[in-house]
C-alpha positions as CSV (number, residue, x, y, z in Angstrom):
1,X,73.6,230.7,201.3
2,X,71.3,227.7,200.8
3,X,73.1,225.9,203.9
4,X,72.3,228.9,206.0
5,X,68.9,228.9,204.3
6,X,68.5,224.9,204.8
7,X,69.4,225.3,208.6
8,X,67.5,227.6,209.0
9,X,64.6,226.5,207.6
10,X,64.9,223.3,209.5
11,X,65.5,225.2,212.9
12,X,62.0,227.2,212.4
13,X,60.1,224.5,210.9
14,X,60.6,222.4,214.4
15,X,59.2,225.2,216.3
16,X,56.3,226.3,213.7
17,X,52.8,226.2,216.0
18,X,51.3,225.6,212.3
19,X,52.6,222.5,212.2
20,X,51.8,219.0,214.1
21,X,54.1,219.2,217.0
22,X,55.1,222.5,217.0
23,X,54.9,224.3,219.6
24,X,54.7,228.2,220.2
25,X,57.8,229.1,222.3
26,X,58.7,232.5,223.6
27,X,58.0,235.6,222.3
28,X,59.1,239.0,223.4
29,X,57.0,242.5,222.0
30,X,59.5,244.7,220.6
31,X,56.7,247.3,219.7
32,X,53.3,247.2,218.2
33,X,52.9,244.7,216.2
34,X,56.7,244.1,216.3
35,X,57.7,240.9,218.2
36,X,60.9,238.2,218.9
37,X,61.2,235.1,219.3
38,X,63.6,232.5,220.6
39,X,63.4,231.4,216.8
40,X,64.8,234.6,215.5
41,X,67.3,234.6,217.8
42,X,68.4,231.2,217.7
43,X,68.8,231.2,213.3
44,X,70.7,234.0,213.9
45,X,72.8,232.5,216.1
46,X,73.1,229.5,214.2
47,X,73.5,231.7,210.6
48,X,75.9,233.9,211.6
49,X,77.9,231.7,213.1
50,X,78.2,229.5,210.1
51,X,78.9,233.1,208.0
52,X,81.6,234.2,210.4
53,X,83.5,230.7,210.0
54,X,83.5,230.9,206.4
55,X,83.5,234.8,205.8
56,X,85.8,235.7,208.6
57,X,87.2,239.0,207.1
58,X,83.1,239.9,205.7
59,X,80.9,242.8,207.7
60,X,77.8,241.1,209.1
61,X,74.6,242.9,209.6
62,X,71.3,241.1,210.6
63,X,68.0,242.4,212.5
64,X,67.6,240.9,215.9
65,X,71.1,243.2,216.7
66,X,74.2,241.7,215.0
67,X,75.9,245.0,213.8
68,X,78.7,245.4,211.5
69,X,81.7,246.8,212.6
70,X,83.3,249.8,210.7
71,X,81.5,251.5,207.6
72,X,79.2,248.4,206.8
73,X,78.4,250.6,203.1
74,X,82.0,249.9,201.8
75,X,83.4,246.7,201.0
76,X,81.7,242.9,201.6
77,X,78.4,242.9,203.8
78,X,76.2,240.0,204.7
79,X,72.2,241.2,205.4
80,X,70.1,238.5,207.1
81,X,66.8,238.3,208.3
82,X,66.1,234.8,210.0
83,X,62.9,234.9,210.9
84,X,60.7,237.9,208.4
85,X,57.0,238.0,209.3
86,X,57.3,236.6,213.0
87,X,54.1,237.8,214.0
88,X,52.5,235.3,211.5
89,X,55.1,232.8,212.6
90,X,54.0,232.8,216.0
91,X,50.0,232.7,215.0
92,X,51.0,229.5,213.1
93,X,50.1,231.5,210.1
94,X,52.7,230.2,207.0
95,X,53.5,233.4,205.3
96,X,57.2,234.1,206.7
97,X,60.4,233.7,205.9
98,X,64.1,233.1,206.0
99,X,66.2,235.8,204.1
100,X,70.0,236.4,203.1
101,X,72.2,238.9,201.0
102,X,75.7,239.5,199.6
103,X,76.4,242.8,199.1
104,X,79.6,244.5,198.0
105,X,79.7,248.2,198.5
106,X,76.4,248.9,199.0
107,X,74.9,246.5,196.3
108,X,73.3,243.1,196.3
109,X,75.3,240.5,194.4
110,X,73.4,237.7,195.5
111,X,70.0,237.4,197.6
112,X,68.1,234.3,198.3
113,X,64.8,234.0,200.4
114,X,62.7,230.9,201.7
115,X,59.3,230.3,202.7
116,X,60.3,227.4,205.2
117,X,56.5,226.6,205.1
118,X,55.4,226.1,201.4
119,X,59.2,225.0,200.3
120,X,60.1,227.8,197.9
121,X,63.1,229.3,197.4
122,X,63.7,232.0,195.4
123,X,67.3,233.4,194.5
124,X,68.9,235.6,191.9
125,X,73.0,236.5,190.9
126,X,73.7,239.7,189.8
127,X,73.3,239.6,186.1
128,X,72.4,235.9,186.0
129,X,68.9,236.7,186.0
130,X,65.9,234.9,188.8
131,X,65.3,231.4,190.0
132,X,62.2,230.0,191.8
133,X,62.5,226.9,193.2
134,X,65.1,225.8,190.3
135,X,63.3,227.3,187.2
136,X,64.0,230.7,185.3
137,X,61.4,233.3,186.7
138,X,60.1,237.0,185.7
139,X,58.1,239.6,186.7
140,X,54.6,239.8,185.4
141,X,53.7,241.5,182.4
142,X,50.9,243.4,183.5
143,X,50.5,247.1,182.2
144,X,48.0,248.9,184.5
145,X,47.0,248.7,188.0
146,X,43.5,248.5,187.4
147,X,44.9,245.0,185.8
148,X,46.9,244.0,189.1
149,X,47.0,242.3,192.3
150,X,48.6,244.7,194.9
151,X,50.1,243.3,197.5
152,X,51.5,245.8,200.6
153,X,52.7,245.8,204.2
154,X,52.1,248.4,206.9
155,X,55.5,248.5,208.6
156,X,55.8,250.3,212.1
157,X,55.7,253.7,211.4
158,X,51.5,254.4,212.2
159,X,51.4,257.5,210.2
160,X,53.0,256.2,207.0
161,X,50.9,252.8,207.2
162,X,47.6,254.9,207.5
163,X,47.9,256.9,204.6
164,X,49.0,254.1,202.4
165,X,45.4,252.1,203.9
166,X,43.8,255.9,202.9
167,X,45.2,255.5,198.8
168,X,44.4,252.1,198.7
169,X,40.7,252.8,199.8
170,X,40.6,255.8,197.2
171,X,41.8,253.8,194.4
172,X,39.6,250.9,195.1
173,X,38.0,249.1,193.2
174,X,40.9,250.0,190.8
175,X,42.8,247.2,191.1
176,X,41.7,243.4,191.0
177,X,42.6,242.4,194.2
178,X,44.5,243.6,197.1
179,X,46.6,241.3,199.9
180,X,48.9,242.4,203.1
181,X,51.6,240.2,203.4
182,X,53.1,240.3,207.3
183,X,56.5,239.2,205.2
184,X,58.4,242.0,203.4
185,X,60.9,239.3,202.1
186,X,57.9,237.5,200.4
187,X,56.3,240.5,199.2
188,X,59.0,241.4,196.8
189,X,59.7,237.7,196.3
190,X,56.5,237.6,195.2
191,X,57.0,240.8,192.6
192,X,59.9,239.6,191.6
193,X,57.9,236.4,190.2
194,X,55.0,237.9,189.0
195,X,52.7,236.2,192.2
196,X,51.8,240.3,192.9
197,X,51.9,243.1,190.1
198,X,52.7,245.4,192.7
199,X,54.7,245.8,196.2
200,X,54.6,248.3,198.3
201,X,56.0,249.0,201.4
202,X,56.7,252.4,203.8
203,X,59.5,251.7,206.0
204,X,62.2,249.2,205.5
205,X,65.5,248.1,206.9
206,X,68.4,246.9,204.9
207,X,67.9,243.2,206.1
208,X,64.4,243.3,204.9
209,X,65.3,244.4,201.4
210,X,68.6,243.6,200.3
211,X,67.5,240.2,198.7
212,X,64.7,241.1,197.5
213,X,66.1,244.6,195.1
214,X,68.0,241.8,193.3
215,X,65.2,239.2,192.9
216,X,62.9,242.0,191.3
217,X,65.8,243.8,189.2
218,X,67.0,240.1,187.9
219,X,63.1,239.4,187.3
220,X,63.0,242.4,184.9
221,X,61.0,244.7,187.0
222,X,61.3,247.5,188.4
223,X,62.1,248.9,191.9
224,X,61.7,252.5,192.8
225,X,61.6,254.0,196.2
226,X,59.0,256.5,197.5
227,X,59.9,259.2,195.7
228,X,60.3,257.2,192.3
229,X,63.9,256.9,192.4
230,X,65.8,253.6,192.1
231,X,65.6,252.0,195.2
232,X,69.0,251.4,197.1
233,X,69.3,249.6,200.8
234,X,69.0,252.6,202.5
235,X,65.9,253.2,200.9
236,X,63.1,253.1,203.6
237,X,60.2,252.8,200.9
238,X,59.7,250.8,197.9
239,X,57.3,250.3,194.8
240,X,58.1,246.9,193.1
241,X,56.7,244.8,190.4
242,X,56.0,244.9,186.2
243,X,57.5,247.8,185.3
244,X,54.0,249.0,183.7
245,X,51.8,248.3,186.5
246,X,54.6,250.0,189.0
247,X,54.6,253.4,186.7
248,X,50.8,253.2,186.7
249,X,50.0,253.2,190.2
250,X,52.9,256.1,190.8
251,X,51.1,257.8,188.1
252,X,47.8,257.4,189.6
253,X,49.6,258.1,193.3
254,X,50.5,261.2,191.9
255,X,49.8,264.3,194.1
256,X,47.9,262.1,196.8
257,X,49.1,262.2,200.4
258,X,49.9,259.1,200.5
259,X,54.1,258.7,201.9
């Protein structure tokens, strides 16, 4: 996993318009808000590639179109997002990442995601707790969400994304601060190590959640889905974080329109 995240790391670093010498290469709109680049497509490449040499007999499932053959919820199951918040990629903005999972049968094993541009890694082994950047790691302790920083992301789906803006601007000023990512994989990183209180986010794929379950469950948090039920990867909504800032904004949530 860190070879593939190394590589790939490398591969979108020489690229990065935010850095001196990169260069913004080509980008393809997949939707509204929702773009490719030859970056994505060229980790993925390189990634899978790597994981089919080594993993011959393993499912692969990534997001710029790599499906998995056969029932890809039974049996071994690599998830990878090379390129997560491409948007802010291709502004030179830093906040993206490189993502990958193990899962066996449905359930992360192990899960490791980079931030190419700031260096950190952050990984976690089920039942061998988290790691950032070589050091143990934990979810905040933070009981309340009028004590948090919220962090969020708006996803594709219009309808979901506006009533999540709508709660937000009802609750507020009831939280301390709140952020939008442009990175899923960094926004439950970032619960997972206590850098947000809160996550939330309306409409997921596997790839962009698969490593990041593990990191919050192995950082002691919690990670629910939309309907406050444990959050599996075919969950399209999460709420992640401190386990008693997460309960206190679904209690506050509570019979608002806001899903």
């Amino acid at each position: 996993m860190r070879d593939c995240a190394e590589e790939a790391s490398r591969m979108l670093l020489d690229r990065f318009p935010g850095r001196a010498g990169g260069q913004r290469g080509e980008m393809r709109r997949k939707g509204r808000g929702n773009f490719v680049t030859e970056r994505d497509l060229a980790v993925e490449s390189a990634v899978l590639q790597r994981l089919r040499g080594e993993f011959p007999e393993h499912a692969l499932l990534s997001e710029e179109g790599s499906g998995a053959a056969g029932d890809w919820k039974r049996g071994w199951l690599w998830l990878v997002d090379p390129l997560d918040g491409t948007h802010n990629y291709s502004q030179g903005n830093p906040v993206f990442s490189f993502t990958i999972a193990l899962c066996h049968d449905g359930a992360p094993l192990l899960g490791l995601t980079c931030a190419p541009a700031t260096g950190d890694e952050f990984f976690a082994s089920k039942g061998a707790g988290l790691v950032v950047n070589g050091e143990p790691a934990s979810v905040a302790v933070t009981p309340s969400l009028a004590e948090s920083v919220l962090g969020l992301d708006l996803g594709y789906d219009d309808a979901r994304a506006a009533k999540l803006i709508s709660l937000v601007a009802e609750l507020w000023p009831g939280m301390q601060a709140v952020r939008v990512m442009g990175s899923a994989a960094l926004g439950f990183a970032f619960a997972a190590c206590g850098r947000f209180d809160v996550y939330v986010h309306h409409f997921l794929y596997p790839w962009d959640s698969a490593a990041g379950i593990l990191l919050v469950q192995e950082g002691g948090g919690l990670v629910l889905d939309r309907d406050g039920g444990p959050m599996t990867l075919y969950s399209e909504g999460v709420t992640a974080g401190a386990p008693g800032a997460v309960q206190d904004f679904l209690r506050v949530a509570r019979g608002r329109e806001w899903r």
